[in-house]
C-alpha positions as CSV (number, residue, x, y, z in Angstrom):
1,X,1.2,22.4,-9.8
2,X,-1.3,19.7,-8.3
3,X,0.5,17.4,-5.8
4,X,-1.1,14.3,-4.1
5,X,-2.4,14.2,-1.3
6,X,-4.1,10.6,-0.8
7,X,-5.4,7.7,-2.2
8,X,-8.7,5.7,-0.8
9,X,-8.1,2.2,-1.2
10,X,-10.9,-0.3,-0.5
11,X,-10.8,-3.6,1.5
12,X,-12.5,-6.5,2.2
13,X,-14.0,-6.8,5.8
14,X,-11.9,-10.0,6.0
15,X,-8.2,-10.9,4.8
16,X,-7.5,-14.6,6.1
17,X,-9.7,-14.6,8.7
18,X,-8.7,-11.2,10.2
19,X,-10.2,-7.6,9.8
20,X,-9.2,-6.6,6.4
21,X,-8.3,-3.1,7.3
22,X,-6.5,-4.1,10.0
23,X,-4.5,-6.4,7.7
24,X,-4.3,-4.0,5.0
25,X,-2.4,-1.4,7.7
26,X,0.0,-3.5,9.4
27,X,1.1,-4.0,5.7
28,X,1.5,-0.8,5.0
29,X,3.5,0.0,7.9
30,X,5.5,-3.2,8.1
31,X,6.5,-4.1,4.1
32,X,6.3,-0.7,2.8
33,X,7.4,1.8,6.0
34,X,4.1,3.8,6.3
35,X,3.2,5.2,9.8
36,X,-0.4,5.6,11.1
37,X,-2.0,9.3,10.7
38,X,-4.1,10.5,13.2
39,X,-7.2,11.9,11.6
40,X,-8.2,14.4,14.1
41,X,-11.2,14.2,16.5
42,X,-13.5,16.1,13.4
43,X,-13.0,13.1,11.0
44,X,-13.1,10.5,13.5
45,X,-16.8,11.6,14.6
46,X,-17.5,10.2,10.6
47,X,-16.3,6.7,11.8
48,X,-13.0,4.7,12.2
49,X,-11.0,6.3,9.8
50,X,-7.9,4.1,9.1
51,X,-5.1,6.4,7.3
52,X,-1.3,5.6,7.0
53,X,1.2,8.3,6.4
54,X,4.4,8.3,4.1
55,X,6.6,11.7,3.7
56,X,4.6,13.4,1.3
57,X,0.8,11.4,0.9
58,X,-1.4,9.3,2.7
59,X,-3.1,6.4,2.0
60,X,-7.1,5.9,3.8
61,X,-8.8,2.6,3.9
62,X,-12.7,1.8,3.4
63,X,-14.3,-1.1,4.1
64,X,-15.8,-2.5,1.5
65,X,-18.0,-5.9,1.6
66,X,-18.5,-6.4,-2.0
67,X,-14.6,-5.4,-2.8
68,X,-13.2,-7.0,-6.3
69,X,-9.7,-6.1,-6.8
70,X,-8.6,-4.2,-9.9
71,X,-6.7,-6.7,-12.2
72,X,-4.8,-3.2,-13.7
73,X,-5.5,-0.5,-12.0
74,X,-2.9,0.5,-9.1
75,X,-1.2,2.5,-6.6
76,X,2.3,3.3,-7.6
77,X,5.0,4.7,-5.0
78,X,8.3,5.6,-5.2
79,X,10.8,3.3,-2.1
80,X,14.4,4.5,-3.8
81,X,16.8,2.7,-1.9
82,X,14.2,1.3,0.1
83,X,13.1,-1.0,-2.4
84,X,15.4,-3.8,-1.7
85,X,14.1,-3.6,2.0
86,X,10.6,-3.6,1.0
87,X,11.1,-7.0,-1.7
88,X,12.9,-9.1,1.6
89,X,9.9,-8.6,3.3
90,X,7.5,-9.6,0.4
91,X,9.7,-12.7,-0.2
92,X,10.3,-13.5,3.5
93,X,5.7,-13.4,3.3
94,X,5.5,-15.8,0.9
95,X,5.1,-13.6,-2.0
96,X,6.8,-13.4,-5.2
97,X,6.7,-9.6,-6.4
98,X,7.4,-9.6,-10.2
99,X,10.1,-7.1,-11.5
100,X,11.0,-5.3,-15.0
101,X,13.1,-2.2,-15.7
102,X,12.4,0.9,-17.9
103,X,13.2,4.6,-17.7
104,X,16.2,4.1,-15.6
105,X,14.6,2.6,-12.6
106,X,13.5,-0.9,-11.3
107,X,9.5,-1.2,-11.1
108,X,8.3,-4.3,-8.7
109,X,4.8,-5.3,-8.6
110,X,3.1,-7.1,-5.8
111,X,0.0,-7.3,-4.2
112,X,-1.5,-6.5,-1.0
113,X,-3.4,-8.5,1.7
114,X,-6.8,-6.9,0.0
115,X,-5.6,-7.9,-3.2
116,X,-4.8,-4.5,-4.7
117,X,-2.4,-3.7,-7.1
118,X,0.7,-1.9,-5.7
119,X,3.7,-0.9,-8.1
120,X,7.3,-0.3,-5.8
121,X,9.5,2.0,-7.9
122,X,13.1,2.6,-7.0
123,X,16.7,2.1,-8.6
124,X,17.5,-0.4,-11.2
125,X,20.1,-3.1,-9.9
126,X,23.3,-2.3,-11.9
């Protein structure tokens, strides 16, 4: 059975005035709990690899210059009972995540500093 393993997202070189990768990762670890990976010294000879790690996938960053946001496409992740955790933080940045409910569970959308789609899936508030 396949299983992922990553997913390459693309930034913008700047987010606000800041380096967009570097943006892009202190919102992955600090809204959605993600850790940084260390690539090992053959990958890093390839450049600055910035990867984040979650239990069971990472997520790499590339710089991208010309990046346009997807106005569908996305990265969904499953929070569970992190979820409520992750929408304070989104709130408390401004942001206003939009929520609906199917198949049992609670699906938030939001987007990150890079503009990127991001779906936040965990239980539906009974």
């Amino acid at each position: 059975m396949p299983a992922m393993h990553h997913v390459n997202l693309c930034v913008p070189t700047e987010v606000d005035g800041r380096d967009g990768a570097d943006a892009e990762g202190e919102w992955l670890i600090n809204v959605l709990g993600y850790r940084t990976a260390e690539p090992g010294p053959e990958v890093a000879k390839l450049g600055t690899p910035r990867w984040y790690q979650a239990e069971d996938h990472q997520v790499h960053l590339t710089i991208d210059p010309d990046h346009q946001p997807s106005g569908r496409a996305h990265t969904a992740i499953r929070l569970d009972d992190a979820l409520d955790g992750a929408i304070e933080r989104l709130e408390a940045m401004g942001q206003t995540p939009h929520a609906i409910t199917f198949d049992g569970d609670r699906h938030v959308f939001t987007n990150d500093p890079a503009g990127n789609l991001w779906e936040l899936i965990g239980p539906a508030v009974t």
